[in-house]
C-alpha positions as CSV (number, residue, x, y, z in Angstrom):
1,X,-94.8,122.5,181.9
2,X,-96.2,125.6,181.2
3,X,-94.4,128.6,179.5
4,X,-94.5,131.1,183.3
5,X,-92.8,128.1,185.0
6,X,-90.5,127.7,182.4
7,X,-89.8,131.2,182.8
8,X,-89.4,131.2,187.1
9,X,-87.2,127.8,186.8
10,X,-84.6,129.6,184.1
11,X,-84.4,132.6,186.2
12,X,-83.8,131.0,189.8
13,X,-81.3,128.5,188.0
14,X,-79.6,132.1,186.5
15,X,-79.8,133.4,190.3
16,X,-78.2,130.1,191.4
17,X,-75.4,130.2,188.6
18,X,-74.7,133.9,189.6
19,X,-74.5,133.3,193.1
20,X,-72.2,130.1,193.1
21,X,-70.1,132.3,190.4
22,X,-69.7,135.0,192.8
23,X,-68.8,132.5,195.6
24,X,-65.7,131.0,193.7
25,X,-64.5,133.9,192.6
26,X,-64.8,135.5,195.8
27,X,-62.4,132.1,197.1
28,X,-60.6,132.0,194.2
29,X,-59.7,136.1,194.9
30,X,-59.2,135.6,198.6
31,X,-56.7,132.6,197.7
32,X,-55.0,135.0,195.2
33,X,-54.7,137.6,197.6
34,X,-53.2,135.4,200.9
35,X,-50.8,134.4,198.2
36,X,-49.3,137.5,196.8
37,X,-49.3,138.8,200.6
38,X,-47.8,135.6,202.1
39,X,-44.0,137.7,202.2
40,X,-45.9,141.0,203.2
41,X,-45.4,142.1,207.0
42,X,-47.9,144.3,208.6
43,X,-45.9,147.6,209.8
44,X,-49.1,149.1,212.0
45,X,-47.6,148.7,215.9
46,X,-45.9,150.7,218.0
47,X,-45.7,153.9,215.8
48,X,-45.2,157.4,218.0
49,X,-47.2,160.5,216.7
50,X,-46.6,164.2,217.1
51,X,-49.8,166.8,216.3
52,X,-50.0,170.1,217.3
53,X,-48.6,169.8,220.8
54,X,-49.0,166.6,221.3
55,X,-47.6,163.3,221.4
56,X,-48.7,159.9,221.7
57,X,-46.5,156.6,222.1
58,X,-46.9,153.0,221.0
59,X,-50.2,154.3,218.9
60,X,-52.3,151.1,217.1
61,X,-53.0,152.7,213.6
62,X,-55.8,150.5,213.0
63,X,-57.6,151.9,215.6
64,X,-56.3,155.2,216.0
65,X,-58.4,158.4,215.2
66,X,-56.9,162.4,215.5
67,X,-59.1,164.4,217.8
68,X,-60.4,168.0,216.4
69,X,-60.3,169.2,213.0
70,X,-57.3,168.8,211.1
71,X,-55.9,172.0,209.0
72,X,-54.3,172.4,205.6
73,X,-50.5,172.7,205.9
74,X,-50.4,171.0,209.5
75,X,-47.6,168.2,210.0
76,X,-48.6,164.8,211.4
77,X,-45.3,163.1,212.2
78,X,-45.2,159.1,212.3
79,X,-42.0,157.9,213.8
80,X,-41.2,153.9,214.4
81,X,-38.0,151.7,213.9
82,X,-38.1,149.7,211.2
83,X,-38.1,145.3,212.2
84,X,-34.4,144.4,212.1
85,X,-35.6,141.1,210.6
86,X,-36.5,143.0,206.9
87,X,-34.3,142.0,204.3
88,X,-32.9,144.4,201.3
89,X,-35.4,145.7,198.4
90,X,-38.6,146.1,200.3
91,X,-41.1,149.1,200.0
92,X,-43.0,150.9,202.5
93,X,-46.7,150.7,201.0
94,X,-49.4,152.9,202.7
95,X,-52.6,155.3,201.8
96,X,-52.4,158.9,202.5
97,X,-55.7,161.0,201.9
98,X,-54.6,164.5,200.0
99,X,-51.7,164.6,201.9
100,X,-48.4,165.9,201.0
101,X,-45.8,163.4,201.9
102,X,-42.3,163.0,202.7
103,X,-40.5,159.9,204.4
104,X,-37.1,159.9,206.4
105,X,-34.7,156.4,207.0
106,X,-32.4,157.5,209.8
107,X,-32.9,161.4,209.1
108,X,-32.4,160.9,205.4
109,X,-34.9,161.7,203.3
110,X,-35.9,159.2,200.7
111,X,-39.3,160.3,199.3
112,X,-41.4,163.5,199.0
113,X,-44.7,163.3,197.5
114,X,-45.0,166.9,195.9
115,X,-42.0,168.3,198.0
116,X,-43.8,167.8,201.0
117,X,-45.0,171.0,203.0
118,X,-43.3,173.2,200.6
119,X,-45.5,172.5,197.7
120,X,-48.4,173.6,198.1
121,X,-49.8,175.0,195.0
122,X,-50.6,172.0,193.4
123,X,-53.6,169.7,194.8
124,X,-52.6,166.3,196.4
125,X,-54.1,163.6,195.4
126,X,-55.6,160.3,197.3
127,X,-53.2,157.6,196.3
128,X,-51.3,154.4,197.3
129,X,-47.4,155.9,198.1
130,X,-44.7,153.1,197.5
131,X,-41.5,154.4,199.0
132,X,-38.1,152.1,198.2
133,X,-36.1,151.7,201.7
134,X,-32.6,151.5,201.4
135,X,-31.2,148.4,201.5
136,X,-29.3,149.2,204.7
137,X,-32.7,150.3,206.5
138,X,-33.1,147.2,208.7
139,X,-33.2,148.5,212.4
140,X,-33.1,152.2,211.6
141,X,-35.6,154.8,212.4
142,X,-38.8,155.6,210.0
143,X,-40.8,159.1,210.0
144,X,-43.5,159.6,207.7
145,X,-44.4,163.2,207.3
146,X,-48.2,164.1,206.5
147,X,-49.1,167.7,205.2
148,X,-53.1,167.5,204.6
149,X,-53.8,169.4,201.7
150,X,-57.2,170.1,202.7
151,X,-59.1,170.9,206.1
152,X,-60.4,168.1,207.1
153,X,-58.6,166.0,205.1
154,X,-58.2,162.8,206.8
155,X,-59.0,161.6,210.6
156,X,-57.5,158.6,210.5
157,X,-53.9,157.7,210.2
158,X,-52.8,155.5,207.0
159,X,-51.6,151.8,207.5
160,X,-48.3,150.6,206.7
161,X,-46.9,147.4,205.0
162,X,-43.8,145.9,204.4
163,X,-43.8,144.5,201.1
164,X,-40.9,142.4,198.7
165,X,-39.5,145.3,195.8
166,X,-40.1,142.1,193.7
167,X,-44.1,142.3,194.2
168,X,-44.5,145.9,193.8
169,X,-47.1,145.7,190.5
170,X,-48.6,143.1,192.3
171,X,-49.1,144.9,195.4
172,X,-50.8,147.9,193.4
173,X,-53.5,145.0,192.7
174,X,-53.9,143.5,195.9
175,X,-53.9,146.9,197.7
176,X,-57.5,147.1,197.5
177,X,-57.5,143.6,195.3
178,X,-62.0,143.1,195.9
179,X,-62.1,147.0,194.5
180,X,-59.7,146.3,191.6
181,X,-61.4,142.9,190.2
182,X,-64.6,144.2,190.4
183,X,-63.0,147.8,188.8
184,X,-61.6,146.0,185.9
185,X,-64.7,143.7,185.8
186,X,-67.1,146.7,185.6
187,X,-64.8,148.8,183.1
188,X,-64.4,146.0,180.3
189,X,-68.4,145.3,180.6
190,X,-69.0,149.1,180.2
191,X,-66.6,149.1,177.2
192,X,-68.6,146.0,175.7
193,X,-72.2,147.4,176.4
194,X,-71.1,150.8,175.4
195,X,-70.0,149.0,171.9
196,X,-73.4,147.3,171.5
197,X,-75.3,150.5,172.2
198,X,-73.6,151.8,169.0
199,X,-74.6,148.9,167.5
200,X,-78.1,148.5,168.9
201,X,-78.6,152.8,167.4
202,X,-77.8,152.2,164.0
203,X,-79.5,148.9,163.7
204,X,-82.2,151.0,165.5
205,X,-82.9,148.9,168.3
206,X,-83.5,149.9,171.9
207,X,-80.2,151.0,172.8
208,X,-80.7,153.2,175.1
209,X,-81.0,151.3,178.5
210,X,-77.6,149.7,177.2
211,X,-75.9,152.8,176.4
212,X,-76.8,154.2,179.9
213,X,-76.1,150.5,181.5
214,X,-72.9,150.9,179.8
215,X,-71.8,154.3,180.4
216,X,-72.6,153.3,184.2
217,X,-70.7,150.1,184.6
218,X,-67.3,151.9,182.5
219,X,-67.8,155.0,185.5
220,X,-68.0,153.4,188.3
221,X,-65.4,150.8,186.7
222,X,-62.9,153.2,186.3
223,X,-63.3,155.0,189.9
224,X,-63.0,151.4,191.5
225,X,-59.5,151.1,189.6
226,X,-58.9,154.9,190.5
227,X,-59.6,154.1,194.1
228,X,-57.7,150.7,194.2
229,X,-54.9,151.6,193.4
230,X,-54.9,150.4,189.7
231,X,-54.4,153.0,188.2
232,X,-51.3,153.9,189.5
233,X,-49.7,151.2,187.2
234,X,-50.2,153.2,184.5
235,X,-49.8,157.1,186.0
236,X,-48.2,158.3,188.6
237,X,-50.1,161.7,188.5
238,X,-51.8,161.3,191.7
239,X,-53.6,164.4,191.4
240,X,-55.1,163.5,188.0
241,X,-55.8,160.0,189.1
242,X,-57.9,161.4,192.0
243,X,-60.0,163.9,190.1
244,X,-61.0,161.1,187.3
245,X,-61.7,159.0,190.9
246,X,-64.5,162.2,192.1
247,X,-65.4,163.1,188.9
248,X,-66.5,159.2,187.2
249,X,-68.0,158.9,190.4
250,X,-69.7,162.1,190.3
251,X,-71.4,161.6,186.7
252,X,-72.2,158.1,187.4
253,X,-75.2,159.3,189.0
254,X,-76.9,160.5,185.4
255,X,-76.7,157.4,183.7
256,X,-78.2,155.5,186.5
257,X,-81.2,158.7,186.7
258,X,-81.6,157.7,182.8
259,X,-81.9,154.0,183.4
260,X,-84.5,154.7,186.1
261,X,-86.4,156.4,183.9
262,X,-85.8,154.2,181.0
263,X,-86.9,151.2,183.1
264,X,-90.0,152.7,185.1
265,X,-91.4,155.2,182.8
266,X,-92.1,158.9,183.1
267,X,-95.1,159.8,185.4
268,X,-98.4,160.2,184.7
269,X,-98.9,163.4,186.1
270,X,-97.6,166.8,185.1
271,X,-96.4,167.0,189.1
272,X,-94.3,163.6,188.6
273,X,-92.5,164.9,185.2
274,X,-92.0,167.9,186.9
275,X,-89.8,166.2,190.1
276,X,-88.4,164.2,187.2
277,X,-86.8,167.1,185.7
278,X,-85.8,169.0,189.2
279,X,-84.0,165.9,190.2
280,X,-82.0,166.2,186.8
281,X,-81.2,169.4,186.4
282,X,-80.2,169.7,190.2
283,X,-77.7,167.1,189.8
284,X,-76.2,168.3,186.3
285,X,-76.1,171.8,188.1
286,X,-74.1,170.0,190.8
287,X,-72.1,168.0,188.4
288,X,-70.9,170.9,187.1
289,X,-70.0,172.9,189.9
290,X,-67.8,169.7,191.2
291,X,-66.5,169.6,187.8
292,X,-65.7,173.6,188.1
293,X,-64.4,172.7,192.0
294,X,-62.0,170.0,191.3
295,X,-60.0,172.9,188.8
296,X,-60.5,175.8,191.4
297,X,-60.8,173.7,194.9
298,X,-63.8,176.3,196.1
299,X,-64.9,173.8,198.0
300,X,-62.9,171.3,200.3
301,X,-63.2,167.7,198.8
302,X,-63.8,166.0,202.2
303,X,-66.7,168.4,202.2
304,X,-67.9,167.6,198.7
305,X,-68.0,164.1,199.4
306,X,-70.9,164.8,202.0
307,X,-72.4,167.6,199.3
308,X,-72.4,164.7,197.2
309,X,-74.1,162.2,199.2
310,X,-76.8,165.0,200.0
311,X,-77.7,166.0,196.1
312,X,-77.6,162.3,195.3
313,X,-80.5,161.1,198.0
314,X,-82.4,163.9,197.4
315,X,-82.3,164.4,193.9
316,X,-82.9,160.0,192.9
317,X,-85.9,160.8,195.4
318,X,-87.3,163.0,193.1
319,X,-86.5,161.3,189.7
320,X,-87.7,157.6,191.4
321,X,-90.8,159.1,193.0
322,X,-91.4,161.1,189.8
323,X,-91.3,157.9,187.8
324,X,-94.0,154.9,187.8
325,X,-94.3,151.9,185.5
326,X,-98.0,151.6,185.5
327,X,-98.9,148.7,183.9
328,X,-95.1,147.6,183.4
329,X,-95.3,146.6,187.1
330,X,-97.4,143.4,186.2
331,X,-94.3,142.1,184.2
332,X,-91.7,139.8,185.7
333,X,-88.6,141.6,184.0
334,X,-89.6,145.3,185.4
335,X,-90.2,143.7,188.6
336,X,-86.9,142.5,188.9
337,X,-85.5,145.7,187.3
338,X,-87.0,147.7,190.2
339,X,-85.5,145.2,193.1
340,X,-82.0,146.4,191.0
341,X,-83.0,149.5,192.1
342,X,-84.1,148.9,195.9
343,X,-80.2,146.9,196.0
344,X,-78.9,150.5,194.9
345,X,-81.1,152.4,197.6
346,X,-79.8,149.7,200.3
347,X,-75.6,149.9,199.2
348,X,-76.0,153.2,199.2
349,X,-77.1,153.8,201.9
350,X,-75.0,151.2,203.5
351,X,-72.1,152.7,202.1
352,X,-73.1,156.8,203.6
353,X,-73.3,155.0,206.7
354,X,-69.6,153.6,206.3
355,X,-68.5,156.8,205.0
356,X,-69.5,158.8,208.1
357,X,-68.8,156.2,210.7
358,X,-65.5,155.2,209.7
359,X,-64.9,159.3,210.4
360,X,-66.5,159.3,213.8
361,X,-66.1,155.5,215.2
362,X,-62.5,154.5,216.9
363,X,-63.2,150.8,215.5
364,X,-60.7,148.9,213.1
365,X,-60.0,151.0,209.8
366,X,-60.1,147.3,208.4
367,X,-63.8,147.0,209.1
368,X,-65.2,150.0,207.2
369,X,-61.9,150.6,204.8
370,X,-63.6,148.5,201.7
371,X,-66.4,150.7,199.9
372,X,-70.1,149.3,198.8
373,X,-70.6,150.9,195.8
374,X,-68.6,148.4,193.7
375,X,-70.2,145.2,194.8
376,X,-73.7,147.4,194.7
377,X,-73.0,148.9,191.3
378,X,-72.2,145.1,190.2
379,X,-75.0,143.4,191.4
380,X,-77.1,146.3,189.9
381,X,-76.2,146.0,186.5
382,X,-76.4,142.1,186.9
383,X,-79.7,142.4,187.6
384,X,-80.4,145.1,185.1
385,X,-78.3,143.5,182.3
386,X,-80.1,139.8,182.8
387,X,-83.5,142.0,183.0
388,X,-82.2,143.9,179.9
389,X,-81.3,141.1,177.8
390,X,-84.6,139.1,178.3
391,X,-86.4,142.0,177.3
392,X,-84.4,142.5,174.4
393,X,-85.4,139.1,174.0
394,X,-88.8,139.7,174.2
395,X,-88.6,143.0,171.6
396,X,-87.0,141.0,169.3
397,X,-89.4,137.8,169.0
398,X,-92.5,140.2,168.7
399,X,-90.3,142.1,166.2
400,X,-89.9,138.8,164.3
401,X,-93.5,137.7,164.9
402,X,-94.4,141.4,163.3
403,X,-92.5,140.9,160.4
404,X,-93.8,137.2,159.6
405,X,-97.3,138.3,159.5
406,X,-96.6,141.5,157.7
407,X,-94.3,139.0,155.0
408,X,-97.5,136.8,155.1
409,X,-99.5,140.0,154.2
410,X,-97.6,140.2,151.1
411,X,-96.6,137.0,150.1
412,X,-98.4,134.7,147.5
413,X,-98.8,131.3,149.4
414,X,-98.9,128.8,146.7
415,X,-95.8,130.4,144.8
416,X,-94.4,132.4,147.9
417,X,-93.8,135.7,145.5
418,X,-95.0,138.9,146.0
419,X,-98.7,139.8,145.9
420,X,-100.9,142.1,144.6
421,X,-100.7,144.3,148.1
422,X,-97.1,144.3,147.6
423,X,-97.1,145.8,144.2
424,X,-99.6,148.1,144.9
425,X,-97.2,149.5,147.5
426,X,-94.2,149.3,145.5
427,X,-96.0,151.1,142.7
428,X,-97.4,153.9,144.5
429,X,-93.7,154.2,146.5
430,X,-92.3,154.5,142.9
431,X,-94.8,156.9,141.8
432,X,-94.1,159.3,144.6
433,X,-90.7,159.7,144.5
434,X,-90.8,160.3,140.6
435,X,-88.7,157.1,139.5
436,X,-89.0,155.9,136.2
437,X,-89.5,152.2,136.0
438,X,-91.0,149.0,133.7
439,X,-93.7,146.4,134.1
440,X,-94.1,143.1,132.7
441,X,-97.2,141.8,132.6
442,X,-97.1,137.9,132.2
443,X,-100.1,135.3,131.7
444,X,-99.8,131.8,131.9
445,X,-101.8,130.5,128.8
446,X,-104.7,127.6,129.1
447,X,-104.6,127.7,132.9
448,X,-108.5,127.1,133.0
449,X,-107.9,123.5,130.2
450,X,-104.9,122.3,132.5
451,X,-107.8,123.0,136.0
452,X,-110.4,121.0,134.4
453,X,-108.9,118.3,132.6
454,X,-106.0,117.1,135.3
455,X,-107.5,118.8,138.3
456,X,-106.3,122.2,140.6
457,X,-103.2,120.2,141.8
458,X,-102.2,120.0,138.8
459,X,-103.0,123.9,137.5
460,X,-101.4,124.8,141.2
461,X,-97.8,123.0,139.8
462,X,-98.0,124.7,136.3
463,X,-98.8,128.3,138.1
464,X,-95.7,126.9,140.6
465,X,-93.6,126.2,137.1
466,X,-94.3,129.4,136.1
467,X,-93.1,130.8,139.0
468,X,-89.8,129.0,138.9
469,X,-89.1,130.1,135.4
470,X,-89.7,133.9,136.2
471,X,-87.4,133.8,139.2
472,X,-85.0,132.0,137.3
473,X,-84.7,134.7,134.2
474,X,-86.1,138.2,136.2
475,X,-84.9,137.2,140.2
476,X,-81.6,139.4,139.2
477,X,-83.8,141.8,137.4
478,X,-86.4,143.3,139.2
479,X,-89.5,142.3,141.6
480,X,-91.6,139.3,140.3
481,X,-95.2,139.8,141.8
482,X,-98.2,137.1,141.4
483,X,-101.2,139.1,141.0
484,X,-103.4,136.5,141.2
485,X,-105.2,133.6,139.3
486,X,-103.0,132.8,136.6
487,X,-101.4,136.3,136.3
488,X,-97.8,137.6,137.0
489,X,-95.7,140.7,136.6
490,X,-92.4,142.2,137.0
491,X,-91.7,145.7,138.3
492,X,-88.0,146.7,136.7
493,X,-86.7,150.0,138.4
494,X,-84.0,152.8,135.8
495,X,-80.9,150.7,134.9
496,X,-82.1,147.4,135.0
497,X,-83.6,147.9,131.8
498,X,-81.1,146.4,129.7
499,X,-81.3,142.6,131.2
500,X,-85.1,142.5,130.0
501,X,-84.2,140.7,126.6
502,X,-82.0,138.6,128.1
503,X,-84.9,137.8,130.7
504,X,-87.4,137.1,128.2
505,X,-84.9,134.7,125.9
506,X,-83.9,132.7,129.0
507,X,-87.7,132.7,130.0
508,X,-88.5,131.1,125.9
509,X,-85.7,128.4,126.5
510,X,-87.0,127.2,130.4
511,X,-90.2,127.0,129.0
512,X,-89.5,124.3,126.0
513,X,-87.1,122.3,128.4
514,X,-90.4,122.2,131.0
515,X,-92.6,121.1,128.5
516,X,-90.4,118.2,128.1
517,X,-90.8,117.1,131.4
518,X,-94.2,118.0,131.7
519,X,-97.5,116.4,131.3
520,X,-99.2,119.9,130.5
521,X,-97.7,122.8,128.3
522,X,-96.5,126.0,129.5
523,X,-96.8,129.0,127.5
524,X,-96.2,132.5,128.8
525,X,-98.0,135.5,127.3
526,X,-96.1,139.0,128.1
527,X,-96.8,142.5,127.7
528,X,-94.6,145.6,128.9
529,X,-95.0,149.3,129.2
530,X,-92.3,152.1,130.2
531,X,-93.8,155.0,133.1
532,X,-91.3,157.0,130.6
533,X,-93.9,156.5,127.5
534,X,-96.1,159.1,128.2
535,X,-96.0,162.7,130.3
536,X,-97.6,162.0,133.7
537,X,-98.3,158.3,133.6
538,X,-100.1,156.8,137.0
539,X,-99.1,153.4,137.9
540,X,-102.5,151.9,137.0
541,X,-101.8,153.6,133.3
542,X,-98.6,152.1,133.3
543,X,-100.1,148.3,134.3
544,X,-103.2,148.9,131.8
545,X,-100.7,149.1,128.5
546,X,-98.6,146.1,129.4
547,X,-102.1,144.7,130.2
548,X,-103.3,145.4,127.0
549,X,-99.9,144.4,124.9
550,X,-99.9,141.0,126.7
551,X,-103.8,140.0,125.5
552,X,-102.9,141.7,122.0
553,X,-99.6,138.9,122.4
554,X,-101.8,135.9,123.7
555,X,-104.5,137.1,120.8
556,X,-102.0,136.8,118.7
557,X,-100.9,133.1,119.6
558,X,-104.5,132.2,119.6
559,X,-104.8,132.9,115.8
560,X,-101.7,131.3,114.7
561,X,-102.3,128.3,116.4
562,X,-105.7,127.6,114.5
């Protein structure tokens, strides 16, 4: 089978894998959910609603929507009798959107959210509101008190459930429980991507499209669990809660820009790069203005929210059309990289479409209550991370191929030591940075006799003999190098010095216990010279004295031996 088809069949069985995966945990979830919810009672019916001057009776929340604008400091009133068939310890769980809040049980009141209307310096927040009933409630009348906090603030009138006091931490789960999985899913893979980035930088590998993967997935991870409900496990500041909610949302935007241009490329042309900038620094101006806004509410949030969707269409226009892969195109992984980015185009723009209809449309608040942007930002960086990680894959086996060939460039075959190339470099590395260091020059004795009288295999194992010996007594010492034919040498760096004796004692005693064992004699001629000998020695002046107090040595033997 060849390598491409390889390739296709891995990646639809990784598409198939994913796909089943999502399925069951979409089951397993739903099963989790009908679960937890199995004691919960639906408290949406037959509610009466006073706005302005008006009233309506028997109102279905689910469907209901409040004509005209709604002003800050105006008082929605929610009145309905509580079942009679409720039990003790339950909680009244509902939504209100940057509302101040205050609930009455038989004209008593037993919540306030903020101090209700009275409050109003501080901001509300968007949150999940679980209000304890008295135990004594059963029967009695109910009024929930809204005070938007904003113009505009909401349209549509929260739902209400009935809930066990047992399964309260539970409920904050399963309030939004799709948003919340894929939250805490998307938060722990930022945190992990974020970690390898750091990793990937100082190893210096391409971290970059992980660090802005990462930094994405943890944003729009931690508004998910903001918007859930989450959150609210751990702080109760609502108004807090809801400006990390706008503002990870906010500056998820500029990671996804980076990846974009990470995975596409800057453009060609000085007109792309230019639209490549403008989109950025448009956005980081708006970023910061909604940073400024959440502290100084200039502008009304429900407002922002459409300011928001505006500067994010227009400006990933620019930084999208101002980016092009080029030739990247041809190749399979930035292919599926850029289908990551047509699934962001599409859940965005299904989810604008949500935004504004749910705002307009008199259909059930069920049908567009649920958010795209967590199953889009999911199945983005999916996409992007399996991308990602082949071409990591990819980088890293040419890296690998690179550095065989360059250890192949200098590395001896027969003895697999250092070459001549090698030492050259290391030399001339030495020489630059003025560090004082030693060479041994070694030559292995009646190479040519061994060659013609028992053949090259047999000169090849004596030069591999050698070689054994030296990295036995010099490994620990300094860089053993074969030069070539049937001479070797040893570059010793400042403070390795001392072991040289030691070296060249061990190297006298390997020799006599190889000549035991061995048909032909080894004998190892050595010279040595110090770069510290003389003022301004070169490497080659340094390699020419050991040179010449090795032949003096292997002179030397010569005449004793006859």
């Amino acid at each position: 089978m060849k390598e491409n088809d390889v390739s296709k069949t891995f990646r639809l069985r990784f598409f198939i894998f994913i796909a089943i995966a999502v399925a069951g945990v979409f089951i397993f979830v739903s099963a989790v959910n009908s679960f937890v919810k199995k004691d919960n009672i639906p408290f949406n019916q037959g509610w009466d609603m006073s706005f302005r001057d008006s009233f309506s009776k028997n109102v279905d929340l689910y469907r209901y929507r409040i004509s005209g604008r709604i002003k800050k400091g105006e008082a929605v009133l929610l009145d309905n009798r509580l079942p009679e068939t409720i039990g003790g310890s339950m909680i009244l769980s509902f939504r209100a959107e940057y509302s101040y809040v205050r609930v009455y049980v038989d004209g008593e009141c037993i919540y306030s959210y903020m101090g209700g209307k009275d409050n109003t310096q501080i901001t509300p927040g968007d949150a999940v509101h679980m209000v304890s009933l008295p135990e004594s409630a059963a029967g009695k009348l109910c009024r929930v008190a809204l005070h938007p906090g904003y113009d505009d603030a909401f349209n549509k009138l929260p739902l209400f459930t009935l809930i066990p006091a047992r399964q309260i931490s539970a409920s904050y789960m399963t309030s939004d429980i799709y948003t919340n999985l894929v939250g805490i899913f998307l938060f722990m893979t930022g945190l992990i991507l974020l970690i390898t980035s750091i990793v990937l930088f100082f190893s210096r590998r391409k971290w970059n499209i992980c660090f802005s993967l990462g930094l994405l997935s943890f944003l729009v991870g931690m508004w998910a669990l903001c918007r859930g409900g989450v959150i609210e496990l751990y702080s109760l500041d609502f108004s807090t809660n809801t400006r990390i909610e706008h503002l990870s949302l906010f500056f998820a935007v500029l990671p996804f820009m980076g990846l974009t241009i990470s995975i596409r490329g800057t453009g060609p042309s000085i007109k792309k790069r230019i639209c490549t900038a403008a989109g950025i620094a448009i956005y980081s101006a708006f970023y910061i203005f909604a940073l400024i806004n959440e502290y100084f509410n200039s502008v009304n949030i429900a407002h922002m929210y459409s300011i928001f969707q505006l500067v994010t269409v227009g400006c990933g226009f620019l930084v999208i059309y101002g980016t092009k892969s080029d030739d990247k195109e041809k190749r399979t992984v930035y292919r599926i990289m850029n289908a990551g980015l047509i699934v962001v185009i599409v859940g965005l723009a299904a989810d604008i479409i949500r935004y504004h209809a749910q705002r307009i449309m008199t259909v059930d608040s069920r049908v567009l209550n649920y958010s795209f942007i967590p199953i889009t930002a999911i199945c983005y960086i999916i996409i992007t991370g399996y991308s990602y990680l082949t071409m990591l894959n990819d980088f890293f086996i040419e890296q690998a191929n690179e550095e065989a060939l360059k250890r192949l460039a200098y590395t001896d075959i027969l003895t697999n030591l250092h070459n001549r190339a090698w030492s050259n470099n290391k030399l001339d590395e030495l020489y630059k940075k003025g560090l004082k260091y030693q060479i041994i020059s070694f030559d292995v004795n009646d190479l040519k006799i061994v060659n013609d009288s028992m053949g090259h295999a047999a000169g090849d194992a004596l030069l591999k003999d050698c070689a054994e010996i030296l990295n036995s007594c010099f490994d620990d010492v300094g860089h053993i190098v074969r030069t070539g034919g049937d001479e070797f040498l040893v570059i010793i760096t400042e403070g390795r010095k001392s072991f040289v004796t030691r070296g060249l004692k061990k190297m006298e005693k390997l020799e006599a216990e190889y000549n035991v064992m061995r048909k032909y004699h080894i004998k190892i001629s050595y010279g040595s010279a110090d770069s510290s000998e003389q003022e301004n020695m070169t490497p080659d002046m340094v390699l020419r004295l050991a040179d010449d107090r090795m032949y003096q040595m292997k002179k030397d033997k010569r005449f004793s031996n006859s």
